[in-house]
N, C-alpha and C positions, 0 to 999 in steps of 0.2 A: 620088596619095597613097592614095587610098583602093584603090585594085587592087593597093598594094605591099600596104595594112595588109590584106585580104582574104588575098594569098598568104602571108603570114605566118601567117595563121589557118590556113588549110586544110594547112599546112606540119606547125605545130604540131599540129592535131588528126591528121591521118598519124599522126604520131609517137609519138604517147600513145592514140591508138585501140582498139586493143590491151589496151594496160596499162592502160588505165580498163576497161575492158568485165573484165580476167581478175580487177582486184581488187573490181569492184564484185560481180561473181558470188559471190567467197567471201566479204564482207559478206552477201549475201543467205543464205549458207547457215547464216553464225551468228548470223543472227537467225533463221532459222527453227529450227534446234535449240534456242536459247534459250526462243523462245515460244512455239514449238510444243505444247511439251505445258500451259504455262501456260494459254492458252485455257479448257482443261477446269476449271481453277478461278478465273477469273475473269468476271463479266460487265462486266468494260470494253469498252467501244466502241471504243475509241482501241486494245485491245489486237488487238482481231478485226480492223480496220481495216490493220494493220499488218502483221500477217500474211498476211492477203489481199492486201497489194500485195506483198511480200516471194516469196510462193509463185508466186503471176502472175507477176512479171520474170523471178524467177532461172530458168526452162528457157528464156525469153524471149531472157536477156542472154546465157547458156551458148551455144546455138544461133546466136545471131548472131557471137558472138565464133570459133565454129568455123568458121564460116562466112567471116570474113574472114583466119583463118589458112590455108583451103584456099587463099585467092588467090596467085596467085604472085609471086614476090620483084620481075619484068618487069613485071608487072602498075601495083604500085607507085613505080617509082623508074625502071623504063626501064630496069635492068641485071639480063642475063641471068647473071650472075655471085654465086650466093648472099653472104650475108655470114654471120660468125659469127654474131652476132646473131639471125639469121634461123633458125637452127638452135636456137639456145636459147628463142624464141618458139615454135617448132616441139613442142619438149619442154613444154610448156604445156597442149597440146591431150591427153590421157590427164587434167591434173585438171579439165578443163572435162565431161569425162564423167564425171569421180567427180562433179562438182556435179549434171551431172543426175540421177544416183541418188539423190540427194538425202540428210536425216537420217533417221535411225532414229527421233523425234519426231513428223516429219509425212509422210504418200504423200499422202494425199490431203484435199483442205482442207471437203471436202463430199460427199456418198455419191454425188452423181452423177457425181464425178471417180473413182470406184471404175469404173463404168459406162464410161468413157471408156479402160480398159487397152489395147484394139487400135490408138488411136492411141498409147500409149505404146508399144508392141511395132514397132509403125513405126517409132518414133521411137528406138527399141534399137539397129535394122537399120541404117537411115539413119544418125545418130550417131557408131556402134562405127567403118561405112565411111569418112564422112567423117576419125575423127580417125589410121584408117588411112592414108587418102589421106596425111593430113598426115607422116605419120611417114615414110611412105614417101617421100615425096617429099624430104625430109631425110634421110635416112636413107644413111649414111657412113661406117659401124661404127666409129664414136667410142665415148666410154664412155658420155658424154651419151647416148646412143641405146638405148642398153643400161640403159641406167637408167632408162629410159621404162618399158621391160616391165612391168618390175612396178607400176607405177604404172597401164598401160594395163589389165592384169586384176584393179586393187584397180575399176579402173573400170567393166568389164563386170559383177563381182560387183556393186557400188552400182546401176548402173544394173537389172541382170536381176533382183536382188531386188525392185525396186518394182515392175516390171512382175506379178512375178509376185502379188505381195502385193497391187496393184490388184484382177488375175483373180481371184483366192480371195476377195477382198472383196465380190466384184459379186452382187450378188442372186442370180442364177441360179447360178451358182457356188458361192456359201454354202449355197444349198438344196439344191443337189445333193449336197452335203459329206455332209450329214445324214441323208440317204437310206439306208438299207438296201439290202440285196438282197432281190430280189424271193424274196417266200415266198409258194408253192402253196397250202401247209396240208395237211395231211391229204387222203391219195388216196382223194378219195368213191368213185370206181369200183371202186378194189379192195377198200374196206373193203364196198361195196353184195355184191361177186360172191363173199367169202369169206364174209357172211353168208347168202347164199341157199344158197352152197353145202354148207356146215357144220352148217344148221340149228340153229344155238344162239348164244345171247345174246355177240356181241364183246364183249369187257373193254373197260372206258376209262377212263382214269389221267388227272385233274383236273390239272394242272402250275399249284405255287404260284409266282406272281413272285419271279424271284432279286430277294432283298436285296440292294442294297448300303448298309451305310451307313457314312458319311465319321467321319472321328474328332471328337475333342471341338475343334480349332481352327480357326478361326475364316476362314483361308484356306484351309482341306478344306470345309469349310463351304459355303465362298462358291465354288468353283468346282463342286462336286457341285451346285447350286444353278444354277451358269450352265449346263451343260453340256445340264438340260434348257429353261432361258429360251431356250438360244438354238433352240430348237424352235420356241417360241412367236413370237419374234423374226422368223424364216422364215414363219410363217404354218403353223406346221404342229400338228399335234393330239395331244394327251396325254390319256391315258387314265387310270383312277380311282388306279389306284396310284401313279404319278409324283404327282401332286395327293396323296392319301393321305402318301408321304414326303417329301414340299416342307411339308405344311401341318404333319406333325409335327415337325420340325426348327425350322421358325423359330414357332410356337406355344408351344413355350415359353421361347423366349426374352425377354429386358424388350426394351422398345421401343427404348432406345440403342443395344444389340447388335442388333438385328434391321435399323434402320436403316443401322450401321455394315456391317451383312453386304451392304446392296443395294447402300450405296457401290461397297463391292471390286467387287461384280459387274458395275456399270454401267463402272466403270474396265478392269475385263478387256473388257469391249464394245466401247469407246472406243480399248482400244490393237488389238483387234483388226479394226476398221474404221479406223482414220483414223492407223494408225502399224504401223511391221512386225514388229509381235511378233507375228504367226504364224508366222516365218521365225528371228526372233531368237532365240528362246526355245526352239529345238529344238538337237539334238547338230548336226544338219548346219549351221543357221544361226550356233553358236557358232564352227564350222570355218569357216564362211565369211568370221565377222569375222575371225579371229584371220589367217586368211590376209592380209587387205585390211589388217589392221594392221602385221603382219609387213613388207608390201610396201612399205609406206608409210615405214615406218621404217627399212628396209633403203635406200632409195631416198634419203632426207635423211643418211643415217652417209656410204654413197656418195660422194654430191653431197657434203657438207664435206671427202670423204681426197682423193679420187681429181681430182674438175674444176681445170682452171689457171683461176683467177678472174680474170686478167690480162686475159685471152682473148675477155673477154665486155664490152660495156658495165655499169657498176656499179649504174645502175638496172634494166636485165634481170634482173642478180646476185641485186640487192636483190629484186625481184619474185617471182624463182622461190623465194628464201630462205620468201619469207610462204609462198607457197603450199605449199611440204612442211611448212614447222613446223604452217601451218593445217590442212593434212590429216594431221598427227600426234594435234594438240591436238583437233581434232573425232572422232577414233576413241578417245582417252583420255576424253574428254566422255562418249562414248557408253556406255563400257565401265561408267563411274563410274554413268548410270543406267540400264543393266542391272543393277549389284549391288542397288542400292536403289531397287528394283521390287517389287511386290506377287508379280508371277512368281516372282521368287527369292524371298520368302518362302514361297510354294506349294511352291514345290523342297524348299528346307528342310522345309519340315509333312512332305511328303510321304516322305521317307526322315527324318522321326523324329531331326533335330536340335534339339537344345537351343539353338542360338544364333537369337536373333534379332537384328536390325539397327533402329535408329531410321527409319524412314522418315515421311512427309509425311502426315499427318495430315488433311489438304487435298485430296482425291478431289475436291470439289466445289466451287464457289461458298459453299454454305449460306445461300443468303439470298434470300430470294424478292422479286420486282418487285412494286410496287405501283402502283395508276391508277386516281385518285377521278373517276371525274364531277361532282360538285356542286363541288369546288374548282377542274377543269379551266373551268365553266363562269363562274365568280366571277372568275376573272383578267381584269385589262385587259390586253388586246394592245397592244403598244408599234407605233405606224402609222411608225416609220420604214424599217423593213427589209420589213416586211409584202408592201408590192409588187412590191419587185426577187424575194423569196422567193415567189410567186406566180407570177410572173413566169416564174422557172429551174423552177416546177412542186416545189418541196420544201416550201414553207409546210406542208405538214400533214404531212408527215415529220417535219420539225424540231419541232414543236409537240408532237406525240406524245412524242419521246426528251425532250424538256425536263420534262415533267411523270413523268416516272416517277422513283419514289423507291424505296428497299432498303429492307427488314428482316430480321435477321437469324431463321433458323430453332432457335430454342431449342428443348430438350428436352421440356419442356411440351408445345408444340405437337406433339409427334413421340410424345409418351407417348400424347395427349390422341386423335389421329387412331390409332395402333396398339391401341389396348385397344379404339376403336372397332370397328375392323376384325375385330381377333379374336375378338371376341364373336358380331358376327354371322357368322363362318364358320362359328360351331359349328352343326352340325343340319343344312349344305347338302350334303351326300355326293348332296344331289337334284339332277338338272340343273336341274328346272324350281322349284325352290326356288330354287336359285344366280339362274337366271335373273332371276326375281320380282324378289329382291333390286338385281340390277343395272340392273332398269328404276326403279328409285325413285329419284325427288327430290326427296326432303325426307317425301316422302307417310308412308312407313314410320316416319318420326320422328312424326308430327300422329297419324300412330293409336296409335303408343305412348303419348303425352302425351293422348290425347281417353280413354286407359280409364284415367288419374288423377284427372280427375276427379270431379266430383258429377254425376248425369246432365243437371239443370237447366242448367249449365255447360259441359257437353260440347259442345254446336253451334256455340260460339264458338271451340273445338279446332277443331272438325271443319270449319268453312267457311274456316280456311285453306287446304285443298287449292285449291283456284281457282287460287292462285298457283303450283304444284308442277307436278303429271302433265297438268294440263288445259290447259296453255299449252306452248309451244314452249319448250325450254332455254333459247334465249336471253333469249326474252321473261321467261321465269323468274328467271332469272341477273342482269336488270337491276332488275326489280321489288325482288327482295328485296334488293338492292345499295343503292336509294335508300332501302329503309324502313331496314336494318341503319344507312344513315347516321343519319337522321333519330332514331329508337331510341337513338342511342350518345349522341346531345348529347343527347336530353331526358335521360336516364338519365346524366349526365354526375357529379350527386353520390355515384354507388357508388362505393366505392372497393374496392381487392384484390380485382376481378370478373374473372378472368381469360378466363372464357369469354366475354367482352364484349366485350374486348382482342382477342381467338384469333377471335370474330364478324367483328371491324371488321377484323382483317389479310386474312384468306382472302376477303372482300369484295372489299375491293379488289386481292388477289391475283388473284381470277376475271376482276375485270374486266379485268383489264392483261393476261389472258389472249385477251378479247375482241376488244380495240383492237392489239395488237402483233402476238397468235401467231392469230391465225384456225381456222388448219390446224390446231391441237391441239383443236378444240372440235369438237361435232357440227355438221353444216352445217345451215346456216336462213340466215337474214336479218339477223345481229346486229348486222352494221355498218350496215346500214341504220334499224334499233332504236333503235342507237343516237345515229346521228346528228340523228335526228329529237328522239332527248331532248335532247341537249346544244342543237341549236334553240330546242326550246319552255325550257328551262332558262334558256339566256341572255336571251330574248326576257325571260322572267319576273324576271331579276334587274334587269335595266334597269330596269324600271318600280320595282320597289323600290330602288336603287344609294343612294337618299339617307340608307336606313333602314337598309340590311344593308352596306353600304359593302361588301369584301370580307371578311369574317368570316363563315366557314363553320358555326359558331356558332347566331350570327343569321339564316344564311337556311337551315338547318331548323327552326329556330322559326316562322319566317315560311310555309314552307311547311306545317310542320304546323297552321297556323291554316287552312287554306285546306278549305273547306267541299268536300270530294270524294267523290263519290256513284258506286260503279260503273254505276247504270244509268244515271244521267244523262250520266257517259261517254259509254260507248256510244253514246245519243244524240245527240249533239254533237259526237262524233270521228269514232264510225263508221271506215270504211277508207280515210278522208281521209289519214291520218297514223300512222306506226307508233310513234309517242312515247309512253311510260309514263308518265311525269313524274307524273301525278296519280293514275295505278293503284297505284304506288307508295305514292302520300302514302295510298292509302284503307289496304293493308296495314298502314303503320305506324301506325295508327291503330287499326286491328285487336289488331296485337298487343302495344300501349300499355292496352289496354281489358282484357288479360289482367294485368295488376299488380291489379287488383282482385278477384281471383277469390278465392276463397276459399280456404286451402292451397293455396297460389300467390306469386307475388310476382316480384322482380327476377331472383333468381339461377334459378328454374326455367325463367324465360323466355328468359333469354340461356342458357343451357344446351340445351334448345329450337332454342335458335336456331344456337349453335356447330355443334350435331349435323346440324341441316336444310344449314348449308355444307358439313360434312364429306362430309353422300351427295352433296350437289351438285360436290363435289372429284372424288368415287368415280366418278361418272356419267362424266365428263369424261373422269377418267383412263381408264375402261376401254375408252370409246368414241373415246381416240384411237387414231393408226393407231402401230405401233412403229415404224416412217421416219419418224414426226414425231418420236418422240421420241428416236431417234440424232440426227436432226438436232440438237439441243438440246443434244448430249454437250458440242460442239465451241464452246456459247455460257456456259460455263460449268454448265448444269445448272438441269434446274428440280424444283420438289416433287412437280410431278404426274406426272414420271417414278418417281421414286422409290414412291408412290403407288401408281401402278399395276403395278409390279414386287412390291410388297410386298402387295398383292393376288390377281397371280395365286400368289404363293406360297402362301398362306393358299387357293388355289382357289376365290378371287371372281375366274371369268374363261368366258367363254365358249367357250374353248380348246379343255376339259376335252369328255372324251365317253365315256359306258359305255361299257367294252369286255370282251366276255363271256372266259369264264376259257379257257385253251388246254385243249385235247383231246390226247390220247398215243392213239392206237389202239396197242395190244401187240400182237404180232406171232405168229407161231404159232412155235415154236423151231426146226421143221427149216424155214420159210421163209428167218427170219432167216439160218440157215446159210448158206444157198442164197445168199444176199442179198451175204452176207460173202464166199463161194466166187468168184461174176463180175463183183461190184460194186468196182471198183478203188476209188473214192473211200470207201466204206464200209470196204472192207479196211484203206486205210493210215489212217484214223480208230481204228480195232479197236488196228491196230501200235502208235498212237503215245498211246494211252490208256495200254496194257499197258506203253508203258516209261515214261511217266508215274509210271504207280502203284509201278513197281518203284522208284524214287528217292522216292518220298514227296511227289512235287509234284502240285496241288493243280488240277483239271483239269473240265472240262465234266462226266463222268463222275462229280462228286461231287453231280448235280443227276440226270442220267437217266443210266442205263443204254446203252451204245452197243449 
C-alpha cells in the first residue's frame, strides 16, 4: 500500500513538476515588480523580508526549471518518441529567461549584488545555451516554434540588460564612468623654451569656470545637483566652485523645497543602483523595451490565431495562456512606471513642457526609528520563549526589532535642522574653517551659549564640554541620551516646547542608530557602552521595581535623586566597566542647574540642547561612509542620509578642496598657424568651430578661442 501511495506521489509530482516550478517563477516576478520599488518607502520588515525571499528563489526556481526542461522526454517516461506536449513545455523555456532578467523595479537587492555581475554574465551564457538546447531539441518548424523567437530575444534583451545594469552599477565601474580624460595642462617645456627664447614676459589668460546653471524647476534642480553628488558618492573631490553653485542653489531655498530637492536626488541614486534606469531611461533603452514588448505581444495575438488548442493538453494550454498574458501585463506595468517617474518629469523640465503628471509624493519612508535605553531597560522579559530564543541564538535580535518605535519627520523638524545648517555654512569658503566645524559635537554650540551669559555664570556653560569633544562619540551620544531623558520628564510641565519635543526625538533617533545601524556611526566601542549601561540600568531598576514599577516617569526621578559625583566615578568605576549610567545622571544634573541662571531658563536650555543633537546628527552624518548610506536607500530611508546630502550641498563636507584657477598660455600667431597647418586634430576642431559659427550654433569657441 504504501509503495502504490509513494508511486502515485512521485507519478503525480513528474507531472506537475514543471508547471509548478514555471508558474511559481512568474509569481515571483510580480511580486518583485510589485515590491520592488516599494521598499524605498517603507520600513516594514515583513516588506524587505519578502522581497529578499522573492529576489533569492526566482533565478533559483527559473534555473532549475530550465534545467529540467533540458532533460530529455527518454529521460522521463522511457519513450524515445516526443509528445505534443513536450513541445509545448519546450516553448516555455525563452519565458524562463525573460524571468531571469528580471523587473525593471529591482536588479539588484544590495550593492554587493551590483559587485557580483561576472557571475550574472555567466549566467547570460549558460542560460541563453541552455534555453537554446531546449528549442533546439524541439525544434520541428511548427508555428509554435516560431513563436518562440521573439519571445527568445524579448528574453536575451531582459536578461543582457541586467547584466549590463549590474556592471555600470559596481563600484569600480561607476567611478570609472566619471573620470575624465587625462589632462596634461599646459606644456611647461614649451612654455619654459619660448620664454627664454623670446625674452619677454608670456601672456596668461586666467579662464573663469563655465556656468552652468539649471532653470527655475525643481527636477533641473535636483538632477544638476546629482550629477555632481554622484562625484562625491564615488569618493571623488570637488572643487571650490562646484561647492560655490551647489551652496547657491539650495541656500536659498525654505527648508521643505530644499529637502524635497534631496528626495528626488536620493530616488535618482536608488533607481540608479538597485533598478535599470540607466538603461531605461535612454533612447536605446526605450528601443529595447519597445522591442521586448512588441515581441511579447506579437507572440500571445500569434498563439490565440494561428495554435490548434485541440492539440495540446488543456492545462499546458492553460499554462502557456498565463505566461504570455503575464509577460504582456508585466511590460504594460513597466511602461505605466516609466511614464510616472521623476525621470520622465526631468524629460519633461528638460525640453520646456508645460505638462506635468501626478506622481508619488512618497520618495521615502519620512519617518525616523526610534530606541530608548531607560524604557528598553524597565521592561519585564516574558521567561517563556526567552530560552528556545537563546537557544536558535536570535533572543537579542528579536529584543532589538520589538522595541523600536516610528515618528514621523515633520516640517519643523526639517525647518529646525536646515536654517541650522545654513547659517553655519555661511563664512566656510575656508577648508580649515569647514573642517573646524565638522569636528564639533555639540562644543560649538556650549561656546555660543557660554558668550550669553553673565561671566560669573559662564563656567557652568563652559564645563559642559566634558561631555562633547573630550569623550569618544559614542560615549558622547549615550551621555547626553540619558540626561536629554531624564531632562524631558523633569521638565515634563512645559508645554508648546518644541525644541524639547525635536531634543527627545533625535535622542532616541541617535540611539536606535547605535543599537540597529553601527556602520552608519563613527567606529569606537558603542555597543559595548552600551551594553554595559543597559547592565548597570537593569541591575538598578531591580532594586527599585517596587517604587518605579515600570514607569519611565519614575525611574528618571529616581535616578535623578541619585547623589553622582564625576570624580567619585571615576574612582570607583575606573576601567572596570564602560557604563555611563551615572555620567549621565551627573550631566543632567548639570544642565537642570542652568534653569536657574539668570536670563536663562527652560526654553534657552532645550534650545541649547536641540542644537547640541543637531551637530551630534551633522557629526554622524558627515562621518558616515556613502555605501552605508545607499545601503539604507533600499530600507526605506533614513534622516541622516538626507542630512548629510543636504550638507555636502550647502559645502559642510570634507569632499570640497581649493583648486587654483586654470592657466591659457596664448600662443604666438604664426605658431598657432603652424599648429593648425600639421596638427590634424587641431585642424578639424578649427573646421568644425568655423561651421559651427556659420549656422549660429553655440560651441566651445564661445568660451576660448580655438
Amino acid at each position: 500500500m504504501w509503495t502504490k501511495f509513494s508511486e502515485t506521489v512521485i507519478k503525480l509530482w513528474n507531472g506537475w513538476e514543471i508547471r509548478a516550478l514555471v508558474l511559481l517563477s512568474l509569481s515571483l516576478q510580480v511580486m518583485l515588480i510589485a515590491l520592488g520599488s516599494q521598499r524605498k518607502r517603507q520600513t516594514n520588515i515583513w516588506i524587505g523580508l519578502v522581497v529578499w525571499s522573492a529576489y533569492m528563489a526566482a533565478d533559483w526556481v527559473a534555473t532549475v526549471a530550465l534545467g529540467i526542461l533540458a532533460r530529455t522526454p527518454a529521460e522521463d517516461s522511457g519513450n524515445h518518441t516526443p509528445e505534443p506536449n513536450d513541445s509545448l513545455q519546450s516553448f516555455w523555456a525563452p519565458f524562463l529567461l525573460l524571468h531571469l532578467g528580471g523587473p525593471d523595479t529591482i536588479t539588484a537587492y544590495s550593492l554587493e549584488d551590483n559587485e557580483l555581475w561576472p557571475r550574472h554574465l555567466l549566467g547570460l551564457v549558460v542560460e541563453t545555451g541552455v534555453a537554446l538546447y531546449v528549442l533546439y531539441r524541439s525544434w520541428d518548424y511548427s508555428a509554435l516554434m516560431f513563436i518562440a523567437i521573439p519571445v527568445f530575444i524579448a528574453g536575451i534583451i531582459k536578461y543582457g540588460e541586467r547584466t549590463w545594469v549590474l556592471r555600470s552599477s559596481s563600484a569600480e565601474c561607476f567611478r570609472k564612468s566619471l573620470l575624465s580624460a587625462p589632462d596634461p595642462g599646459p606644456d611647461y617645456v614649451e612654455f619654459i623654451k619660448r620664454k627664454k627664447e623670446e625674452f619677454v614676459e608670456v601672456p596668461l589668460i586666467v579662464l573663469p569656470p563655465k556656468e552652468v546653471k539649471p532653470t527655475d524647476d525643481l527636477f533641473c534642480r535636483a538632477y544638476y545637483l546629482f550629477e555632481r553628488f554622484k562625484y562625491l558618492f564615488a569618493d571623488l573631490i570637488l572643487g571650490k566652485y562646484e561647492r560655490q553653485d551647489c551652496h547657491s542653489i539650495i541656500s536659498k531655498m525654505s527648508a521643505e523645497n530644499a529637502f524635497h530637492m534631496v528626495e528626488v536626488e536620493l530616488g535618482f541614486l536608488y533607481d540608479v543602483l538597485y533598478t535599470k534606469a540607466t538603461i531605461v531611461y535612454t533612447w536605446y533603452g526605450i528601443l529595447l523595451r519597445c522591442i521586448s514588448f512588441l515581441s511579447s505581444v506579437f507572440a500571445l495575438i500569434t498563439f490565440i490565431i494561428i495554435i490548434d488548442k485541440h492539440a495540446y493538453s488543456p492545462i499546458e494550454i492553460s499554462i502557456t495562456y498565463i505566461l504570455l498574458v503575464g509577460a504582456v501585463v508585466l511590460e504594460i506595468y513597466a511602461l505605466i512606471k516609466l511614464i510616472y517617474s521623476d525621470w520622465t518629469n526631468l524629460w519633461l523640465a528638460l525640453h520646456n513642457e508645460s505638462f506635468r503628471k501626478v506622481v508619488d509624493a512618497n520618495r521615502w519612508s519620512r519617518n525616523i526609528s526610534k530606541y530608548n535605553l531607560l524604557e528598553v531597560c524597565l521592561k519585564e522579559e516574558p521567561s517563556t520563549w526567552i530560552k528556545v530564543q537563546k537557544l536558535l541564538g536570535i533572543h537579542e535580535t528579536l529584543e532589538k526589532h520589538q522595541n523600536v518605535t516610528w515618528q514621523d519627520v515633520d516640517d519643523k523638524m526639517e525647518d529646525m535642522i536646515f536654517r541650522y545648517l545654513r547659517d553655519k555654512s555661511q563664512g566656510k569658503e575656508d577648508v580649515n574653517l569647514c573642517k573646524e566645524f565638522l569636528k564639533s559635537r555639540g562644543k560649538n554650540v556650549i561656546e555660543e551659549n557660554f558668550l550669553k551669559v553673565k561671566e560669573e555664570n559662564s563656567l557652568k556653560i563652559k564645563d559642559l564640554e566634558w561631555s562633547t569633544v573630550e569623550v569618544e562619540f559614542d560615549h558622547s551620544l549615550l551621555l547626553w541620551h540619558i540626561a536629554t531623558d531624564i531632562c524631558y520628564y523633569a521638565d515634563s510641565r512645559i508645554e508648546n516646547d518644541y525644541c524639547r519635543k525635536v531634543s527627545k526625538c533625535l535622542s532616541d533617533y541617535m540611539l536606535y542608530l547605535l543599537v540597529m545601524c553601527p556602520k552608519m556611526l563613527p567606529k569606537g566601542i558603542g555597543e559595548l557602552r552600551y551594553r554595559d549601561t543597559c547592565a548597570e540600568a537593569i541591575r538598578f531598576f531591580k532594586q527599585k521595581r517596587a517604587e518605579i514599577e515600570t514607569n519611565v516617569d519614575k525611574a528618571c526621578k529616581m535616578l535623578f535623586q541619585v547623589d553622582a559625583e564625576r570624580s567619585l566615578l571615576e574612582e570607583v568605576k575606573g576601567d572596570r566597566t564602560k557604563s555611563v549610567l551615572f555620567y549621565g545622571i551627573t550631566l543632567a544634573k548639570q544642565l537642570q542647574s542652568l534653569n536657574n541662571l539668570e536670563f536663562w531658563g527652560y526654553e534657552i536650555k532645550w534650545e541649547m540642547m536641540s542644537k547640541i543633537w543637531i551637530e551630534l546628527l551633522c557629526y554622524a552624518a558627515v562621518n558616515c561612509g556613502w555605501k552605508e548610506h545607499a545601503q539604507q536607500l533600499r530600507k526605506g530611508g533614513e534622516l541622516l542620509t538626507h542630512v548629510s546630502l543636504l550638507m555636502a550641498h550647502l559645502g559642510l563636507s570634507d569632499q570640497y578642496q581649493v583648486q587654483k584657477q586654470y592657466v591659457l598660455q596664448v600662443q604666438d600667431p604664426s605658431m598657432l598657424f603652424t599648429e593648425l597647418l600639421f596638427d590634424k586634430n587641431r585642424r578639424f576642431q578649427c573646421f568644425r568651430c568655423l561651421f559651427l559659427d556659420l549656422f549660429c550654433i553655440p560651441h566651445c569657441c564661445d568660451q576660448v578661442s580655438c
